[in-house]
GUKEVEX-906386 format. One record per residue: x, y, z of N, C-alpha, C in turn; residue in three letters. Coordinates in steps of 0.1 Angstrom, whole numbers, plus 5000, padded with zeros to 4 digits. Layout:
XYZXYZXYZala;...
! end
This chain:
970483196085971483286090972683306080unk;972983396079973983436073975483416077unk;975983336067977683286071978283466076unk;979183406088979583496095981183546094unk;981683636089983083616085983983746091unk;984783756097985683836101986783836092unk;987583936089988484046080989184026089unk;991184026085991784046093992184176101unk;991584286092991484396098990684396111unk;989384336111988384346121988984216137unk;989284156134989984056144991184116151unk;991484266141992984306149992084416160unk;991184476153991184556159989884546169unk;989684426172988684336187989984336191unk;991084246191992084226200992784406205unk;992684496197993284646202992184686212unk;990984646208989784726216989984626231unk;989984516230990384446242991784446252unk;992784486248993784526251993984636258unk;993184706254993284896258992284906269unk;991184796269990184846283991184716293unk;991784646286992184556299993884616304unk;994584716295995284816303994684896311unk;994284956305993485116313992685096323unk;991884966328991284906338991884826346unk;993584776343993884636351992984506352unk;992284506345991584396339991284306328unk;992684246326991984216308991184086308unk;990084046315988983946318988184096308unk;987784216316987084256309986884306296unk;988584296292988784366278988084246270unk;988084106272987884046262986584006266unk;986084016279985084036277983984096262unk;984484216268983584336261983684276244unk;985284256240985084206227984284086228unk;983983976235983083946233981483986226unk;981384076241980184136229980184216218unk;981084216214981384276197980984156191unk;981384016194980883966183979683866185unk;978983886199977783856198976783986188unk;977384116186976584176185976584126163unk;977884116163978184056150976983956148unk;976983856155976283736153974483766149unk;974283866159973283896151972484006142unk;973984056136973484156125973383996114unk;974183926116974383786111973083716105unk;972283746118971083606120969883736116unk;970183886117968883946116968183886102unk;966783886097966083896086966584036076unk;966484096081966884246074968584276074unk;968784386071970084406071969384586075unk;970884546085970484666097971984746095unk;971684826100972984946100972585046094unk;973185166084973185226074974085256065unk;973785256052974385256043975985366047unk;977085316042978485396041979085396034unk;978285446023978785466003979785576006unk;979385626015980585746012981785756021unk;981585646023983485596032983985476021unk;983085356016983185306003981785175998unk;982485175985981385095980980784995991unk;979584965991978584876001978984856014unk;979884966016979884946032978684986040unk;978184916053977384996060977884996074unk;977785066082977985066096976685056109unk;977284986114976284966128977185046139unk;976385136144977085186160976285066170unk;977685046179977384946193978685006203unk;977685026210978585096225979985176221unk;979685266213980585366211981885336200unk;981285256191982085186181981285236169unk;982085236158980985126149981684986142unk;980384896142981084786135980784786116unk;981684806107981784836094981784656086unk;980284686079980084516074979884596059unk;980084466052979384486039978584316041unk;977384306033976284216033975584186023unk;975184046024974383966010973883846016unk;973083846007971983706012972683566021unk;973983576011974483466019975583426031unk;976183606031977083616039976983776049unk;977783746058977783896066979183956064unk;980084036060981684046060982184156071unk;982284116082982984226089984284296091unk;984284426084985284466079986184506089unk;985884626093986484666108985984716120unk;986084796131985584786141986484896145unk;985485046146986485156147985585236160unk;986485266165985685376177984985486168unk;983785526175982885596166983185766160unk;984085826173985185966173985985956166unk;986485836160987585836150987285916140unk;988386006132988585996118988285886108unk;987085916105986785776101987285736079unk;986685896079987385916058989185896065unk;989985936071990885906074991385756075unk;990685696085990485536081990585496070unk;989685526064989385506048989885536036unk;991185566040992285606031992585496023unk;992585496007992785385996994485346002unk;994085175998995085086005994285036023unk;993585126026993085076041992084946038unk;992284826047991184736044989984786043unk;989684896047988184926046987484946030unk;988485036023987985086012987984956000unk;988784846003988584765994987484705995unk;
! end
């Protein structure tokens, strides 16, 4: 399996994604829930054999993105590691995101 690493970008924005379903629900059991399964889903782009997603050369170098439940989660990957960049709702402005200076594009 592939060492598994979270970006401080991607850690902020589990805790925003978790925050906003446990306002908007009165529930924050399920906001962090759900980020939960953000990073089960992490874990096994992690442990897959292959490298799953698709390529996102054109948001930046070796990025790829996985869509999960109306997200995508933004990894770059190598034999020995998984790096998860950020974690952006899928409607977003995403080249926006990806404005030089944004964690993503480095």
């Amino acid at each position: 399996m592939r060492k598994l690493i979270y970006r401080r970008a991607a850690n902020r924005d589990l805790k925003g994604i978790a925050d906003f379903i446990g306002e908007n629900s009165g529930d924050f059991d399920a906001g962090l829930a759900f980020a939960d399964l953000f990073r089960a889903q992490c874990r096994k782009l992690a442990a897959s054999p292959i490298i799953l997603g698709r390529p996102r050369d054109d948001l930046a170098p070796g990025l790829r993105g996985f869509l999960f439940r109306g997200y995508i989660i933004f990894f770059r990957c190598s034999e020995e590691r998984l790096e998860i960049i950020n974690i952006l709702h899928a409607r977003r402005d995403l080249a926006a995101a990806m404005a030089p200076g944004d964690d993503l594009a480095q």
